[in-house]
N, C-alpha and C positions, 0 to 999 in steps of 0.2 A: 743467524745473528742472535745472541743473547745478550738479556738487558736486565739487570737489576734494580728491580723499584722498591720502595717501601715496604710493600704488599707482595708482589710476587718479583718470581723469574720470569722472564717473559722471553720464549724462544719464537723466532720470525722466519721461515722461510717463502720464498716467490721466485715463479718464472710465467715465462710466457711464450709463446710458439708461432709462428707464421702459418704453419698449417701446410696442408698440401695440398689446396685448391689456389690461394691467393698467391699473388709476388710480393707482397708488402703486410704488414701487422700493425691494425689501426688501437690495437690496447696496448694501453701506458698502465703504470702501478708504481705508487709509490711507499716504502715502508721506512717510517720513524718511532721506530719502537719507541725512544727516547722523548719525545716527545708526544708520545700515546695516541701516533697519527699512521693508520692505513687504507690504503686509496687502489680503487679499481677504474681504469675509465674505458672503456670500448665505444670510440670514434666513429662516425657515420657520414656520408657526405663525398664517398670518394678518394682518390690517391691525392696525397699530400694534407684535403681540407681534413679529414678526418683524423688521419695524423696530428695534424695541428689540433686539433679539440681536443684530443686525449693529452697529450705531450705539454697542450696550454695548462688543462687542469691541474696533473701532476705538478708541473711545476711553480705557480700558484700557491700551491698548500704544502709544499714542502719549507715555506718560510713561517710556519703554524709558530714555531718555538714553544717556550714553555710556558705553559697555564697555573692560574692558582686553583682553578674550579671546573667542574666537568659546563658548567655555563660560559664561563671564559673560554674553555676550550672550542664549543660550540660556537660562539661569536667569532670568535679568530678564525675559525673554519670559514663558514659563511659568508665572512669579509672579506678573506679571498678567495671564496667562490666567485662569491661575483662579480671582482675583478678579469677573473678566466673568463666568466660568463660573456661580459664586454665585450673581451677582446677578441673571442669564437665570432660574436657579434659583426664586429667591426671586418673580422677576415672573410665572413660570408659577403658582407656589401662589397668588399672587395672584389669579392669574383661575382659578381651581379645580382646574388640575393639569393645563389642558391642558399640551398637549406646545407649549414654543417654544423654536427653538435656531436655531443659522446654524452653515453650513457656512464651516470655515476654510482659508485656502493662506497661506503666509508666506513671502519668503527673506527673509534675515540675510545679512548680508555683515560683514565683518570682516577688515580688511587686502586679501590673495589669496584668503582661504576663504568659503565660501557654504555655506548651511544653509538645505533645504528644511522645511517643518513645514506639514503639511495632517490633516483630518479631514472627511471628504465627498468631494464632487465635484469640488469647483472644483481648477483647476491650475496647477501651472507646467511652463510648456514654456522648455527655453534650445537655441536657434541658436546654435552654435557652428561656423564655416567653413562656412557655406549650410546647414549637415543640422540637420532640427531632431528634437528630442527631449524626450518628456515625462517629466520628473521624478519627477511624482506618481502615486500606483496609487491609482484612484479607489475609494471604501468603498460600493460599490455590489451590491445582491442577484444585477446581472447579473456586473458583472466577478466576484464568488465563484464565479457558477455556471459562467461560462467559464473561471478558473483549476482548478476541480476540472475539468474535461472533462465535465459534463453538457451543455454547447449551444456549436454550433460560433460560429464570429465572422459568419457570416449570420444564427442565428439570435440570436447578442446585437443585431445591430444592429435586429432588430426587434421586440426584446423587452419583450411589453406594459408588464409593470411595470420598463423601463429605467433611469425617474428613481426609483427606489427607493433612498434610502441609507441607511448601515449604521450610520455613526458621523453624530458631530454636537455644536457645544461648546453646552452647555446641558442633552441631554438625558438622560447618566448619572451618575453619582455623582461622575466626575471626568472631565477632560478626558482622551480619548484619543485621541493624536496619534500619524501615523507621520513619518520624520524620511529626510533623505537629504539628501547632501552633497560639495563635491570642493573641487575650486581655481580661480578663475574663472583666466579668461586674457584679453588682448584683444583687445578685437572681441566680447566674449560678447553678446549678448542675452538678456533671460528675459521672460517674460510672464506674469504671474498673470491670472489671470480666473473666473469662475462658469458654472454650464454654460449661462448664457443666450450666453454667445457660442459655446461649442463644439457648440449644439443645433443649431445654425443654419449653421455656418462649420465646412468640413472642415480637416486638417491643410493639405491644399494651400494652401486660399484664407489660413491662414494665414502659410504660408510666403510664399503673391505677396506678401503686406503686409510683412512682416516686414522682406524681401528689396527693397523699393520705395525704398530709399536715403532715404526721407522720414524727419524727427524722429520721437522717442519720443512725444510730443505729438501730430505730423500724423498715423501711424499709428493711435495709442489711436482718435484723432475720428473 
C-alpha cells in the first residue's frame, strides 16, 4: 500500500503467519497509513481469549481518523486504547478472571514526527542509512534483570523464563505504555513485529531483509 502525505510517500506492507507449532494465531495488525496509524498486537491467554485481545485492540484503533497534531494523534490513540483495554477486561471476568491481554507496539506518524507506543515484547526496529535500531525496551522479567546488572547478556540470552513479560493491555487496571519518538527523515524504515519473529530471526537476518531493496510487502512475506 502507498500513501501520499505532505511530507512523504509512505509505502506499508504486513503479514502474519500461524506458524508450525500452533493451530490458531493470537497476532492481529493493523495498517492506516492514511491516518499515520500502525498496530502490532500479540495475544496471550489461550485459544479464542487471546484472539479476542489482539482482534479487540486492532479494532479499537483502527477508528483513530484523522489528527491535527502528533498530540491529537496520540490522545485519540489512547482513547481507544482503552476502550480495548475494558473490554479484554470485561471478557477475562467473563471467563472467571483468567488472565487475557496482548502485547502492544504502535508508530504514529504525523507530518515529519513519529511516535513509538509499546507494552510487552513486541517491537519496532527503524533502519535509518543501513544501521538499524530498536526503538522499544522490551517489558520483560529478563531485560529488568539485565538493566539492574544481575545477569550478564549471555546469560539473558539464555534465560529460562525469557518470554516472561512484565506489562500487557488487558491485564491491569489501565493501560501502561512506554512511549518514544524523533523526526522521520527519508529513506527511514520501521518495522513492528511480535517476538514470534524476533525468537527465531536475529538483528542481522533482519537487517539482510530489510537491506534486500525488495518492497515493504515482498520483505513482510
Amino acid at each position: 500500500m502507498t500513501v501520499q502525505t505532505d511530507h512523504f510517500v509512505i509505502e506499508t506492507g504486513a503479514a502474519t503467519d500461524t506458524g508450525r507449532v500452533r493451530d490458531h494465531n493470537e497476532d492481529s495488525y493493523l495498517t492506516k497509513p492514511e491516518f499515520g496509524v500502525w498496530v502490532v498486537a500479540d495475544g496471550m491467554g489461550g485459544h479464542d481469549a487471546g484472539d479476542f485481545a489482539s482482534q479487540t485492540i486492532v479494532a479499537e484503533l483502527a477508528s483513530v481518523g484523522y489528527s491535527i497534531s502528533t498530540e491529537d494523534l496520540q490522545a485519540r490513540f489512547m482513547e481507544r486504547l482503552g476502550r480495548a483495554h475494558t473490554r479484554i477486561m470485561e471478557h477475562a471476568a467473563s471467563l472467571g478472571g483468567s488472565t487475557v491481554g496482548a502485547t502492544l507496539v504502535a508508530l504514529l506518524v504525523h507530518d515529519d514526527e513519529y511516535l513509538c507506543i509499546w507494552s510487552g515484547d513486541s517491537r519496532i526496529y527503524l533502519m535509518r542509512d543501513g544501521v538499524l535500531t530498536q526503538q522499544t525496551k522490551d517489558h520483560t522479567e529478563v531485560r529488568e534483570l539485565f538493566d539492574a546488572g544481575l545477569i550478564s547478556a549471555d546469560e539473558a540470552e539464555h534465560w529460562p523464563r525469557k518470554n516472561v513479560i512484565t506489562r500487557a493491555i488487558g491485564v491491569s487496571d489501565a493501560p501502561h505504555c512506554d512511549t518514544m519518538g524523533g523526526e522521520i527523515l527519508s529513506g527511514d524504515m520501521f518495522l513492528l513485529c511480535s517476538d514470534g519473529l524476533t525468537e527465531h530471526n536475529s538483528d542481522d537476518d533482519i537487517v539482510q531483509a530489510m537491506r534486500s531493496g525488495l518492497s515493504p510487502q515482498a520483505i513482510c512475506d
